[in-house]
C-alpha positions as CSV (number, residue, x, y, z in Angstrom):
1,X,0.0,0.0,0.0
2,X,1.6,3.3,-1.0
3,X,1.3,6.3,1.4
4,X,2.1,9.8,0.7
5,X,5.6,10.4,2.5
6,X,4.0,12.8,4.8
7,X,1.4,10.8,6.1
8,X,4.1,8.1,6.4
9,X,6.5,10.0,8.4
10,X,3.6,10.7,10.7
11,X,2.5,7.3,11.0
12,X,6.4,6.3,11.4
13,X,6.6,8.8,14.2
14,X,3.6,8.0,16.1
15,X,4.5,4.5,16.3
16,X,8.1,5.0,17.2
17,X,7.4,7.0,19.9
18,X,4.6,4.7,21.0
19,X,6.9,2.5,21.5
20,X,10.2,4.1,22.8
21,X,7.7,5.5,25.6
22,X,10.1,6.1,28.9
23,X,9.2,6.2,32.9
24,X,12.2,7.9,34.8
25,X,12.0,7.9,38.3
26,X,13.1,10.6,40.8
27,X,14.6,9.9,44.2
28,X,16.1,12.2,47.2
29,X,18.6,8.8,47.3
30,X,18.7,8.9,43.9
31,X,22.1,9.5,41.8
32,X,22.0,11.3,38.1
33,X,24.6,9.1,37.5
34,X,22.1,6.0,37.5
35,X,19.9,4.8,34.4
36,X,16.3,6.8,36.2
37,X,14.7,3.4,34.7
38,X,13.9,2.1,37.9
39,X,12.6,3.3,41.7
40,X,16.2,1.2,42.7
41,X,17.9,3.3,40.3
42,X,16.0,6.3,40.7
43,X,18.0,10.0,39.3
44,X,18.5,12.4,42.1
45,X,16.9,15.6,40.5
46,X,13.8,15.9,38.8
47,X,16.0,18.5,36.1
48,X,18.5,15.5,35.4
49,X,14.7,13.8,33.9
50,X,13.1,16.9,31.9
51,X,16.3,17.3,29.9
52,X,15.6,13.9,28.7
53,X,12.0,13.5,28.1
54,X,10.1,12.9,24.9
55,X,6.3,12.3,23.9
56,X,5.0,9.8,26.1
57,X,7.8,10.0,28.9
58,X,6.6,9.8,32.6
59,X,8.9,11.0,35.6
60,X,7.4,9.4,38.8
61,X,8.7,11.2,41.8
62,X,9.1,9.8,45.3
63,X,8.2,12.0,48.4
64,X,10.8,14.1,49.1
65,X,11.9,18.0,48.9
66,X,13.3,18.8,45.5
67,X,14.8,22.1,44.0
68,X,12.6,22.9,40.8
69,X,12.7,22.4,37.5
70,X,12.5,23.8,33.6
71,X,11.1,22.0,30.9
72,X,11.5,23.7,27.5
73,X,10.9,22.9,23.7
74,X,9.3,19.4,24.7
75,X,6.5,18.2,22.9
76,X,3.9,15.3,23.9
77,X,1.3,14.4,21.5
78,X,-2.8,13.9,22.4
79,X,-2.5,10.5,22.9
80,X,1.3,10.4,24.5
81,X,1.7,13.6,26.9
82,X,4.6,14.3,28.9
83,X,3.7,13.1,32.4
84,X,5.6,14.7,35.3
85,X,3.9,12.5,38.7
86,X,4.4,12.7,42.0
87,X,4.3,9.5,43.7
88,X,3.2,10.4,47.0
89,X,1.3,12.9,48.3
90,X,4.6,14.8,49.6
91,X,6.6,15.6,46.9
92,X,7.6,19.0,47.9
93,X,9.4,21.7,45.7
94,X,10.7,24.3,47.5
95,X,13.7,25.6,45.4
96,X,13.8,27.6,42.1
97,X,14.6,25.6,38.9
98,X,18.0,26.2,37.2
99,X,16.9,29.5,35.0
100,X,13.7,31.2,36.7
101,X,12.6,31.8,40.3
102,X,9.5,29.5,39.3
103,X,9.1,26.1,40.9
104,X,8.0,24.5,37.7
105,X,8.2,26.4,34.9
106,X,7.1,25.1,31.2
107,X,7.4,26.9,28.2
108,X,7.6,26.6,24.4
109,X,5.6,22.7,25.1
110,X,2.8,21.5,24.2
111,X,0.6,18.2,25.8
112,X,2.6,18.3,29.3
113,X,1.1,17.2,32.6
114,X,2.1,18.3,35.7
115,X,0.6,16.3,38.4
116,X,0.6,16.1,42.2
117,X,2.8,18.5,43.9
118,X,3.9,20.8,45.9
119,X,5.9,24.1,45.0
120,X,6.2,26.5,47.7
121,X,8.2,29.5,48.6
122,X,9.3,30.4,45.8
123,X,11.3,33.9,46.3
124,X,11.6,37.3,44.0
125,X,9.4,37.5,40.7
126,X,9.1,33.3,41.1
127,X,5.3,31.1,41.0
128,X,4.7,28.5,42.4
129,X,4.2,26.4,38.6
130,X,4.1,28.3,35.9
131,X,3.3,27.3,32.3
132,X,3.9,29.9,29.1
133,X,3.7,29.3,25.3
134,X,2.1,26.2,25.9
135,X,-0.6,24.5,24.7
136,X,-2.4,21.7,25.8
137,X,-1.3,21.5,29.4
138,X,-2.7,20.2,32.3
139,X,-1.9,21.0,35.7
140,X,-3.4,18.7,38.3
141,X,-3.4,18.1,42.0
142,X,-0.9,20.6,42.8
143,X,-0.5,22.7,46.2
144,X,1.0,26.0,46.0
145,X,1.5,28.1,49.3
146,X,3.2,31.4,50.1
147,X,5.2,32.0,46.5
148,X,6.1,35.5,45.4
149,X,4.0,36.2,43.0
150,X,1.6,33.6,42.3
151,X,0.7,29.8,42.8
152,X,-0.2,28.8,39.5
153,X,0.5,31.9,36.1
154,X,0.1,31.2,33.0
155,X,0.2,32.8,29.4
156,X,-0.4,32.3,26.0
157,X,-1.3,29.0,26.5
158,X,-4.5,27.5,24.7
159,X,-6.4,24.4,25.9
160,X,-5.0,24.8,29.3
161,X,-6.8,22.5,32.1
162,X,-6.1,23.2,35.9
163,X,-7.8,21.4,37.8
164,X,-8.0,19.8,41.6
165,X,-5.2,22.6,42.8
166,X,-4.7,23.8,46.4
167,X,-3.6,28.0,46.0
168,X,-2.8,29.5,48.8
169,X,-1.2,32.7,50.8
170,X,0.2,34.4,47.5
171,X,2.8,37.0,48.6
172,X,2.0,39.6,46.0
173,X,-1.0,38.6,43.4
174,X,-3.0,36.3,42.7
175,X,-4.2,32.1,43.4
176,X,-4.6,31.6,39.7
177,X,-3.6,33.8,37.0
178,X,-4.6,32.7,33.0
179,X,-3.2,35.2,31.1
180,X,-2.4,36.3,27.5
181,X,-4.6,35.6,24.9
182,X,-5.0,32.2,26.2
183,X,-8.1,30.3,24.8
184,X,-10.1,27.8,25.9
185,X,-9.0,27.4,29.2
186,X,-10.4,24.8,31.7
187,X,-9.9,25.9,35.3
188,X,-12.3,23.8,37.9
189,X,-12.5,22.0,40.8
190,X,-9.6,24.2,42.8
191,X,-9.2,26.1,45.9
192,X,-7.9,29.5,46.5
193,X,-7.6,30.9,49.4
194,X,-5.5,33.5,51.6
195,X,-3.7,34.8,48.5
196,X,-3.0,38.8,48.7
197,X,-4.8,39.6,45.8
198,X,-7.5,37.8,43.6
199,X,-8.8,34.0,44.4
200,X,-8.9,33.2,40.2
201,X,-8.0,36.1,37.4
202,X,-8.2,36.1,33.7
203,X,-6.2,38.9,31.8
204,X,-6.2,39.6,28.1
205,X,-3.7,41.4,28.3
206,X,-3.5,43.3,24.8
207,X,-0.6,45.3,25.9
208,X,1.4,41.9,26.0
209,X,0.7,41.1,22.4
210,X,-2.0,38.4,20.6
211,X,-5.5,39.5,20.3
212,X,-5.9,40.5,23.6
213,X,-9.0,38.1,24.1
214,X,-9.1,35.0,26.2
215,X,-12.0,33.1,24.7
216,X,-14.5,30.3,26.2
217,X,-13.1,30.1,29.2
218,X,-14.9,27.7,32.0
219,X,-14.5,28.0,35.7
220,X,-16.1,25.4,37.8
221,X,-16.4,23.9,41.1
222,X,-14.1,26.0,42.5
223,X,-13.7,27.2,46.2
224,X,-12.5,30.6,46.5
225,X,-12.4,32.1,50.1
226,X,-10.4,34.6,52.5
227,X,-8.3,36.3,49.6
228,X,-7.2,40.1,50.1
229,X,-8.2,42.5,47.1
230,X,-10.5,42.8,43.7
231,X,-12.3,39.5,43.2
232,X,-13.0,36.0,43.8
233,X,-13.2,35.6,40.5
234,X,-12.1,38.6,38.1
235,X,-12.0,38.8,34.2
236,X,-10.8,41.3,32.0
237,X,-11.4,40.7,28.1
238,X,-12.8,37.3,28.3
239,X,-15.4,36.5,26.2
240,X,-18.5,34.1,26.4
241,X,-17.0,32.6,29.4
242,X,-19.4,30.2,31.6
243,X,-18.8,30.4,35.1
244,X,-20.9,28.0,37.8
245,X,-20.9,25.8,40.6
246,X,-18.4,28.1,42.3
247,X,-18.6,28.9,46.2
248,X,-17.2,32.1,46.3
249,X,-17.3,33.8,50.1
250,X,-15.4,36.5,52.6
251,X,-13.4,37.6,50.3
252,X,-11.9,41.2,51.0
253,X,-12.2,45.1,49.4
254,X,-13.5,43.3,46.1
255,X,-16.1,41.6,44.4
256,X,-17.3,37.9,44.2
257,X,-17.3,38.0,40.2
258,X,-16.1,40.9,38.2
259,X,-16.6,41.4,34.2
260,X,-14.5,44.4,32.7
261,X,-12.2,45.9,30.3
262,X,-9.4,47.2,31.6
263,X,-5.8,45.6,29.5
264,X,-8.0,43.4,27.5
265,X,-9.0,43.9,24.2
266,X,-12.7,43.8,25.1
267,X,-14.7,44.0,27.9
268,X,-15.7,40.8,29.3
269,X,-19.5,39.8,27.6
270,X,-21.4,36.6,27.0
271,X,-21.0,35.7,30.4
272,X,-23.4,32.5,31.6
273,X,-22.7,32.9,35.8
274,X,-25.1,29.7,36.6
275,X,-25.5,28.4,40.4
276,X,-23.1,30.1,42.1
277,X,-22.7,30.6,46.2
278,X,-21.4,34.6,46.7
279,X,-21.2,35.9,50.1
280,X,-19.3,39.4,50.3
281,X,-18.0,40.3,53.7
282,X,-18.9,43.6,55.3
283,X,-15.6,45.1,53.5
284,X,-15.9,43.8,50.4
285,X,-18.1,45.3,47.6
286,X,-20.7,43.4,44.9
287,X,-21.6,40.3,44.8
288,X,-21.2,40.4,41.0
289,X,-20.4,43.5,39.0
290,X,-20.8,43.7,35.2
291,X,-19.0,47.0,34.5
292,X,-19.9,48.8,30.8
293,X,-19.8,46.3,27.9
294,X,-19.6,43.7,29.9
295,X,-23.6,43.5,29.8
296,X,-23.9,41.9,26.2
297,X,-25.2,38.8,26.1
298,X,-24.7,37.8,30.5
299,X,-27.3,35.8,31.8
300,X,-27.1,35.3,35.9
301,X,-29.2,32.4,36.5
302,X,-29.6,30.8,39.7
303,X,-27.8,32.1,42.1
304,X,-27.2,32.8,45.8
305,X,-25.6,36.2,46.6
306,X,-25.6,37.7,50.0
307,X,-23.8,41.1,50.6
308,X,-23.1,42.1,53.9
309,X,-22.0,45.4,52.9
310,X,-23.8,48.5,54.3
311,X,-24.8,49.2,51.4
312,X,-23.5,48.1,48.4
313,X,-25.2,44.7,46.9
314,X,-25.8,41.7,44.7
315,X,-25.6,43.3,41.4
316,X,-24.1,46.5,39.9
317,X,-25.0,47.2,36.1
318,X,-23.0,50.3,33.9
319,X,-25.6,49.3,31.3
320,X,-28.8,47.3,31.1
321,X,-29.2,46.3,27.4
322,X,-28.8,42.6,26.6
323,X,-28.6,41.8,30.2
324,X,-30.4,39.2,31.9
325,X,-31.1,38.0,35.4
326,X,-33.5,35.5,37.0
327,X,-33.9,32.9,39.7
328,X,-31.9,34.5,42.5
329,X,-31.6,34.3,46.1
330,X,-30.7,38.0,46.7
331,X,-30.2,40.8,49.0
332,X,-32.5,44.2,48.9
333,X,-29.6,46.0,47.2
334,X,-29.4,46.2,43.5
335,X,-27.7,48.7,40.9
336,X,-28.4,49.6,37.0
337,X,-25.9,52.8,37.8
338,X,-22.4,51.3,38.6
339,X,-21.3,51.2,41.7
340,X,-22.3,54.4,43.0
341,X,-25.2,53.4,44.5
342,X,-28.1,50.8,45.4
343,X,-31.5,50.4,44.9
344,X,-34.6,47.8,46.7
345,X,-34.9,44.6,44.5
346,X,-38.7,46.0,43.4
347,X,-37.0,49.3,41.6
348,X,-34.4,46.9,39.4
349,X,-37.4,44.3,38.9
350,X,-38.8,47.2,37.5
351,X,-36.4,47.3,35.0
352,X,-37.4,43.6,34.1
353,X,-34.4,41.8,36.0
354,X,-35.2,38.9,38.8
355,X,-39.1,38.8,38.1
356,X,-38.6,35.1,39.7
357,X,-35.9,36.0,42.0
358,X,-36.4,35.8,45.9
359,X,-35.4,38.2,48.5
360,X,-32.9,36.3,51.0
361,X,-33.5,35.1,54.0
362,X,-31.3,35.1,57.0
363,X,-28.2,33.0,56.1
364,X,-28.8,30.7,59.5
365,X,-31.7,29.9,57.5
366,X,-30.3,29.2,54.7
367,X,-27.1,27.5,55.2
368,X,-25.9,24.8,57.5
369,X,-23.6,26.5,59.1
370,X,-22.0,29.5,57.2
371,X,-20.4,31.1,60.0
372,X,-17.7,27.6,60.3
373,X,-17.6,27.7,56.2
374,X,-20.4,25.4,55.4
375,X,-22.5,26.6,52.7
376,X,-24.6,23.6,51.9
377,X,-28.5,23.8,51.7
378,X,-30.8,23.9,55.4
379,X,-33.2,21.6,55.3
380,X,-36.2,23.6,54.1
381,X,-34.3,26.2,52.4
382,X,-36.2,28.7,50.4
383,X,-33.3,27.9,48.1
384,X,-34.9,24.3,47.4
385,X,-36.5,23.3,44.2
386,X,-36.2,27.4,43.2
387,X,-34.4,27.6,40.7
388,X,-34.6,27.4,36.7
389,X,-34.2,24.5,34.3
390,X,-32.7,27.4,31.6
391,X,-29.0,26.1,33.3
392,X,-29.7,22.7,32.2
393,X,-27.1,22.5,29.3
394,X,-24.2,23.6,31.4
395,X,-25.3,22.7,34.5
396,X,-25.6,18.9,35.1
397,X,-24.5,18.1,38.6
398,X,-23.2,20.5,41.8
399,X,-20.3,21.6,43.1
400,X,-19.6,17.8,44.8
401,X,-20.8,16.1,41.4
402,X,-24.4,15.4,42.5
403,X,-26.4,15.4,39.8
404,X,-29.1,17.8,39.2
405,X,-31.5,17.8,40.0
406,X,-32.3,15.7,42.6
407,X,-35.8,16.9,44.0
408,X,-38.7,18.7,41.7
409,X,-36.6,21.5,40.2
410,X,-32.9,22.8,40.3
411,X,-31.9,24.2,43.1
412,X,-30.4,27.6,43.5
413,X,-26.7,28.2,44.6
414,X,-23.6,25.9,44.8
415,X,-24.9,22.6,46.2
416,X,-28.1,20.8,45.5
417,X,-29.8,19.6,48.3
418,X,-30.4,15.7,49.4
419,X,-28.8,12.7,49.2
420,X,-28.8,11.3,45.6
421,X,-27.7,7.7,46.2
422,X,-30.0,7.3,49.3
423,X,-27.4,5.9,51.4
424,X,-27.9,6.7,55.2
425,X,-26.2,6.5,58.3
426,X,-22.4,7.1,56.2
427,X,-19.5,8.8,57.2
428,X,-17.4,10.9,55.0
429,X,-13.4,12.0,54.9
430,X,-12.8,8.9,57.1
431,X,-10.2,7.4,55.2
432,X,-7.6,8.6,53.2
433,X,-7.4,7.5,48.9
434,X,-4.5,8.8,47.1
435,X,-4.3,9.8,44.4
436,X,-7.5,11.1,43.6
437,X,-8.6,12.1,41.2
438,X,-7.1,8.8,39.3
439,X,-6.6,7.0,36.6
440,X,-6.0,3.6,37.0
441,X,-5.7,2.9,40.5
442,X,-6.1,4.2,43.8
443,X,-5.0,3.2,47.5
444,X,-7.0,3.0,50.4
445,X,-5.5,3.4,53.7
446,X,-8.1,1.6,56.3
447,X,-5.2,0.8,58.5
448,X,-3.9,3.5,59.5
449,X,-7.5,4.2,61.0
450,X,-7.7,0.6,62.1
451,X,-10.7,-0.5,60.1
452,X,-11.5,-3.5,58.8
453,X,-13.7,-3.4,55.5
454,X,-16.7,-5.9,55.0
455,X,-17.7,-4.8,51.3
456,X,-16.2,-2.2,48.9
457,X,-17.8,-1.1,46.0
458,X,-17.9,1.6,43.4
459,X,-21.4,3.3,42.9
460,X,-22.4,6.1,40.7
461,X,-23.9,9.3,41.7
462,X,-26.8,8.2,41.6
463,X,-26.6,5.2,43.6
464,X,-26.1,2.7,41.0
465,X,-23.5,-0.5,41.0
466,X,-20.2,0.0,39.2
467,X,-17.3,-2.5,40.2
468,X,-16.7,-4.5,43.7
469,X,-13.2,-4.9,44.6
470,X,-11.9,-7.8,47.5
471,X,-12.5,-6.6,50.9
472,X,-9.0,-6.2,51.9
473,X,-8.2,-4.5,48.9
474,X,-5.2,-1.5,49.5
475,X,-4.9,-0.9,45.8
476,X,-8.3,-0.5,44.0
477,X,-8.2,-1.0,40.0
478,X,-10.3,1.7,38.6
479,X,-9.2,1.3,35.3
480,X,-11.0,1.3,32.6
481,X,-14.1,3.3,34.2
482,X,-15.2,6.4,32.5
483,X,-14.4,9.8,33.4
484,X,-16.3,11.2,35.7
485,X,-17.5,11.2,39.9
486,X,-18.3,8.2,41.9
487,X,-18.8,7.0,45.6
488,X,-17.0,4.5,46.9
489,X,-19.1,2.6,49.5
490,X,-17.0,0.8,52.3
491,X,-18.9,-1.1,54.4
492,X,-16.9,-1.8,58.3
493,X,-17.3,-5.1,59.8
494,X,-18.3,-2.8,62.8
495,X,-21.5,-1.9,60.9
496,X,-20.4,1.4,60.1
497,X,-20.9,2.7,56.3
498,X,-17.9,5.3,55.0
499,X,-19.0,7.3,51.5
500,X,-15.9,8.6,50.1
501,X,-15.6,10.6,46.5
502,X,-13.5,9.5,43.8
503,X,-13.1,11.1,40.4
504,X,-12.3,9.3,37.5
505,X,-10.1,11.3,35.3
């Protein structure tokens, strides 16, 4: 069979590096001096491995503290990424790489993976990871506490996911900082917290170059809490972004979700901000503001926003046309003037905004227990069964991956309310799985709590039988499941039932 040379090269290329695949291993007993082709003869720096990596390398790294690394001009393919792993769950950078005062840095790459660890205190200009010029990146189940600038920055970098990251106590800026032109980005499922400035921010940033627009960005499922100045969430030039399931709360002199133009080449506009928890603190400001431009084509569906500002509110509009908002829990205190001032939630429904939106109720009545953090739905919670179906093509489960929804209606904010499996009498963060999320397998650590499982099983969200693995299983096989959340069920021999999350990735 004849094929065209450069269909043949590819196919050559594909298959040779298929097969010359590599895992190098990492060890603080390690020696650079060894093959890396082993854990017993493991390199000693985790630099020593990125200068030799290729498409569909992995570097496993044991626990250990580890000075950082850079990883330039290296390419992975869709199907064969470059895979950098921590092997344990305390795999700590806490040096600079050779060039940058970055823990990680990655630039000029494309289809790397940075998974599971920790990069802190980094010093001068430096991030915790930082990723630039490259496309197709994931950064997963990373902690970054107290760096200089940032935990996580990146730029110009399309078809970014970051995702199941801890940010935390950012000297100077920000948790998470997409920047630069960079479409498509995924950023879900994180927590940001204590970081000077903002909890997540997306930047344009025309002044640097490209178009200026970060396009389709989605930002889900995050927690974003206790951070400084701005915004929980701020984006500047970002365009039809969709932005739900977030819990957004006590965050400080700023907003819970901010759309503007400020370096970008547009305002942000198209926005769909879709069961959302926002509670401003006494000093911060709105719960979301949509500054001019910014209100073409946003719909706020949904949501929970409580502003315990003296006066400023929930919403604040520069302009009204193409705007939309319904299905709120809100506060009495709503703007279509900027931020100036505030007006009672009859004047803006006057305007035709929130004609199904309810006025809040206390948020002891509301809220488990919001004062200690806990944001999930009261039992009989005007926010039950309130909210709109109009979500439904975005919004398929909660921020915990419950599926929605679970009673008559959606419900409005974060979390949906009840117990989809109908499991009772279960305990929850008993036990300890790492990692997770997972791939292919995942330990369980019921000794170390000395229990003694009867029955272990995987069940979907909803309750339903997946795969049953041997009772005294440490390792469970969960390959070959599809992506997504499940529950795994560990029944005690003491009668006790623990419910534990596990995502599939």
């Amino acid at each position: 069979m004849n094929i065209p040379k450069p269909i043949a090269l590819a196919a050559a290329m594909f298959f040779v590096t298929t097969l010359a695949a590599t895992n190098y291993y990492i060890s603080n007993s390690g020696n650079n001096n060894n093959s890396g082709l082993s854990q017993q003869n493991a390199f000693q720096t985790i630099q020593h491995a990125a200068g030799l990596v290729s498409a569909g390398d992995t570097v496993f790294v044991a626990n250990g503290t580890y000075a950082g690394f850079d990883l330039r001009e290296a390419n992975g393919i869709e199907a064969n990424p470059i895979v950098f792993k921590a092997l344990g769950d305390a795999v700590l950078v806490n040096q600079p790489g050779p060039i940058r005062n970055d823990g990680i840095n990655i630039e000029d790459c494309s289809y790397i993976v940075i998974d599971g660890f920790k990069a802190n205190n980094m010093p001068g200009n430096g991030n915790g990871i930082r990723v630039v010029l490259s496309d197709f990146c994931v950064v997963r189940r990373c902690s970054c506490d107290n760096n200089a600038e940032r935990g996580i920055f990146t730029a110009f970098t399309d078809d970014i996911l970051i995702e199941y990251n801890v940010c935390t106590n950012s000297v100077d800026e920000h948790g998470i900082y997409v920047s630069n032109s960079s479409d498509r980005p995924i950023v879900r499922n994180n927590v940001c917290y204590g970081n000077n400035n903002i909890g997540i921010h997306f930047n344009g940033d025309l002044s640097a170059g490209g178009d200026g627009i970060i396009s389709d960005a989605q930002v889900y499922g995050n927690i974003i809490y206790d951070n400084n100045q701005a915004a929980g969430i701020n984006m500047d030039g970002v365009e039809n972004p969709i932005i739900y399931n977030n819990l957004i709360y006590n965050n400080h002199f700023g907003q819970g979700i901010a759309l503007f133009q400020q370096d970008g080449a547009i305002p942000s506009r198209g926005a769909k901000i879709y069961n959302n928890t926002i509670i401003v603190p006494p000093d911060g400001r709105w719960g979301i503001l949509v500054k001019e431009g910014s209100n073409a084509g946003t719909i706020i569906y949904n949501n929970i926003i409580i502003n315990q500002h003296q006066w400023r509110g929930c919403i604040a509009l520069d302009n009204t046309v193409g705007f939309i908002s319904n299905y709120n829990i809100l506060n009495d205190k709503m703007s279509a003037d900027g931020d100036g001032s505030a007006v009672p939630l009859g004047t803006w429904q006057a305007l035709g905004f929130d004609l199904n939106s309810i006025l809040a109720d206390a948020p002891e009545e509301i809220f488990i227990d919001d004062d200690a953090g806990d944001f999930h739905l009261k039992a009989g919670a005007q926010a039950i069964n309130a909210g709109t179906g109009l979500v439904q093509n975005i919004v398929e489960d909660d921020l915990e991956g419950h599926p929605r929804p679970i009673g008559a209606a959606y419900d409005i904010g974060a979390y949906e309310f009840g117990t989809p499996t109908g499991l009772a009498n279960v305990e929850a963060g008993t036990v300890k799985l790492f990692p997770n999320p997972a791939s292919d397998f995942i330990v369980l650590d019921l000794q170390a709590s000395n229990l003694t499982a009867k029955e272990i099983r995987l069940l979907s969200l909803k309750g339903e039988f997946v795969r049953q693995f041997p009772p005294d299983s440490q390792s469970l096989n969960i390959g070959g499941i599809t992506k997504g959340a499940y529950f795994l069920e560990i029944s005690l021999k003491d009668g006790r039932q623990l419910l534990e999350k596990v995502i599939v990735h």
